[in-house]
N, C-alpha and C positions, 0 to 999 in steps of 0.2 A: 816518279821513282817506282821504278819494278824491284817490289820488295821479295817478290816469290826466286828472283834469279839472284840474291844474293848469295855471295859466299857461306859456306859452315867457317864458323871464329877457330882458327885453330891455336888458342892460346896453349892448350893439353898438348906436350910432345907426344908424340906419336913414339910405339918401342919402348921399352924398358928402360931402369937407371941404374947400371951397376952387371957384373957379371952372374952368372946362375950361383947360386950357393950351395956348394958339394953336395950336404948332408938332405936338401930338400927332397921329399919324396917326389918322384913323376907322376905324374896326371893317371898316365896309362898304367900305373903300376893297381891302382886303385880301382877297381870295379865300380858300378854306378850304385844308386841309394840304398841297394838291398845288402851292397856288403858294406857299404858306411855303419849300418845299425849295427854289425857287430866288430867295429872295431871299439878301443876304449876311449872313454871322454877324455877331452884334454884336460889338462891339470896345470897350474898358471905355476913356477917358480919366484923366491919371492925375489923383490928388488931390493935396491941396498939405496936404501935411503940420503944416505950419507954420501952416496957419488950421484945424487941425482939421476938415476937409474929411470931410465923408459924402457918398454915394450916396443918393436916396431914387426907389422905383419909382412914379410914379402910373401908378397904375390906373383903366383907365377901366371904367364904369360897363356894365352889358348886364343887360337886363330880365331875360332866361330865364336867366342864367347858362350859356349854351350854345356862346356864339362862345370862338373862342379868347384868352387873355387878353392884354391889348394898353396899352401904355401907354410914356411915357417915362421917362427917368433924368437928373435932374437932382443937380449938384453943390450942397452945402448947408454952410456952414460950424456948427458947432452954437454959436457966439458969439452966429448969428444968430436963435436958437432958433426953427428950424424946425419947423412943424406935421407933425407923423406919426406912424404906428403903429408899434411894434417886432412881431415876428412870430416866436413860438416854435414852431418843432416838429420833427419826426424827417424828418433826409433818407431813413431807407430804403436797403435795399440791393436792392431790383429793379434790374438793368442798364437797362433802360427807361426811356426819355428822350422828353419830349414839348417842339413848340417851341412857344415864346409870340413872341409881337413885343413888341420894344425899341426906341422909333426906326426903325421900317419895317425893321427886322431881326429876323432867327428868332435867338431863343435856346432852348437847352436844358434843361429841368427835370425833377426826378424825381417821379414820379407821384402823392406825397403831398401837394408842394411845387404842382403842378400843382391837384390837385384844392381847396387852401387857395383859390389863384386865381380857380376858378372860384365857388369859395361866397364868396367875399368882392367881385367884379363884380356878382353879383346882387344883395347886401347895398347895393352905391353905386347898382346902379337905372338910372336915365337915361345913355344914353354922356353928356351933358353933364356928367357928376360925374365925380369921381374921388376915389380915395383915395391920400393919400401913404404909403405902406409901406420900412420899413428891414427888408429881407430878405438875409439873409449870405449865402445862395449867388448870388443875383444883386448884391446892391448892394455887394461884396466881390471885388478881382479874383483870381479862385481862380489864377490859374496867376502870380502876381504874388508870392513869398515877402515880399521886404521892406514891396509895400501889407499882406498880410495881418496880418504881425507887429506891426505898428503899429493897424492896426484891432481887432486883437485887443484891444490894450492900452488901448485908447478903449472898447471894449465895456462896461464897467459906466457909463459917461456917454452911450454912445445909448442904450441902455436905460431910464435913469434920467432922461433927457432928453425921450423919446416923452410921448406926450398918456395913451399906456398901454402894454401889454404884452397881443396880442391870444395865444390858448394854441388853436393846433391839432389838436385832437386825431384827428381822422380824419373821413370820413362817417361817416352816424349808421346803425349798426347792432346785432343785437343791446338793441332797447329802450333804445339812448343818451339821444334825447333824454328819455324817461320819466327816466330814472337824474338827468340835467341837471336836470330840472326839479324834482328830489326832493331833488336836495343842494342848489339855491337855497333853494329854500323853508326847510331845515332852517337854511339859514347865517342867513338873515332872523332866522326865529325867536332863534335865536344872541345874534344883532345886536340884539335889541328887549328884551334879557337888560339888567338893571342892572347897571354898572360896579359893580366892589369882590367880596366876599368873595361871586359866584354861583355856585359849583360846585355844591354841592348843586340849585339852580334848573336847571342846565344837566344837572345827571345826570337828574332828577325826568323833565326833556323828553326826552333819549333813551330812558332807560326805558318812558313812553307810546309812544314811536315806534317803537320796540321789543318792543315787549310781546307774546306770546301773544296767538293768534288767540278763546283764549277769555275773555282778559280786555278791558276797555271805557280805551281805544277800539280797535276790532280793528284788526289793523295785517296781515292776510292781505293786501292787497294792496302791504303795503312792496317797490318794487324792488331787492330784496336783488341777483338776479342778471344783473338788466341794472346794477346799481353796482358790483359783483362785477368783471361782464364790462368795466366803462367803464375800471375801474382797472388793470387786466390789460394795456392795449394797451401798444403799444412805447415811447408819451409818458411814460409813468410810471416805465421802465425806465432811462431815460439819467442817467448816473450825477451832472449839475448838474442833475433835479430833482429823484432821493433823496436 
């Protein structure tokens, strides 16, 4: 198996879901970090608890992925089953804070939460797209105790609600994406297994996948430690995903 020529998983549509949203400010309208600092903070509207009220971010779209990420926040009742993405990953404990725009306001994110934004704008492509995202440190009023405690308690129904569950795990370093494209493959193979009594079938495949470099088929180039290193990061340490 030539693990280095495999495909990228393109489970992620590629482009946006949904039309531009009139009212969103453009990219280009906004100047880069030095006039973020003086625009005003964003300020959360509250929800209406009683229609099951969510937050959802669109995101607008940037070729290079390079502008800072920009989009609005619309209220959503989930009655009305609303198109979007749930968004999992580690806020981080870097003190470091980067702003995006909200409604032609700077808000605050932490660096990991940041970096998700920018590889998920390039992913929507055209500003004319956009993506709708349910993200808990923005679409969640953190300094709100009673919005939160109640959002908390809706959290197994936006999740289960989303179009999916996108899983952050960091930029790609340490031979990530190799590691990514080595555990698709293997979970296909998995997947193309016959339902009923395949264990035996399913060990036989690891075993080849696995095997000694001098038995057939050579498996010397298995990403052992770039899957090693993929499992290792902080995503895999928080204790609701062990």
């Amino acid at each position: 198996m030539d693990w280095v020529s495999l495909p990228n998983p393109t489970h992620l549509p590629a482009g946006g879901w949904g039309n531009e949203p009139v009212d969103a400010p453009r990219i280009n309208d906004i100047q880069q970090t030095e006039a973020i600092d003086e625009l005003p903070s964003f300020r959360h509207h509250p929800l209406d608890p009683q229609k099951d009220e969510i937050r959802i971010l669109h995101l607008r779209g940037s070729p290079n992925g390079n502008d800072i990420p920009t989009g609005i926040i619309r209220h959503a009742s989930l009655d009305s089953k609303p198109h979007y993405i749930a968004l999992s990953y580690v806020w981080g404990t870097a003190p470091e804070l980067l702003p995006i725009l909200i409604n032609g306001c700077r808000f605050p994110v932490g660096l990991n939460l940041y970096s998700a934004l920018e590889h998920l704008q390039q992913r929507a492509g055209s500003p004319s797209h956009f993506i709708g995202i349910w993200i808990d440190a923005i679409c969640i009023n953190q300094q709100d105790n009673s919005e939160k405690s109640h959002q908390v308690q809706m959290m197994g129904s936006i999740y289960s609600s989303s179009q999916f569950t996108l899983s952050w795990l960091g930029p790609q370093a340490d031979g990530s994406d190799l590691a990514i494209r080595a555990l698709d493959y293997i979970g296909e193979q998995c997947l193309a297994l016959p339902d009923g009594p395949a264990v035996e079938e399913r060990c036989q495949l690891f075993a080849r996948i696995l095997s000694p470099p001098n038995q057939h088929p050579p498996a010397c180039s298995f990403p052992v430690n770039p899957i090693v290193a993929l499992l290792r990061r902080p995503y895999f340490r928080r204790i609701w995903i062990v």
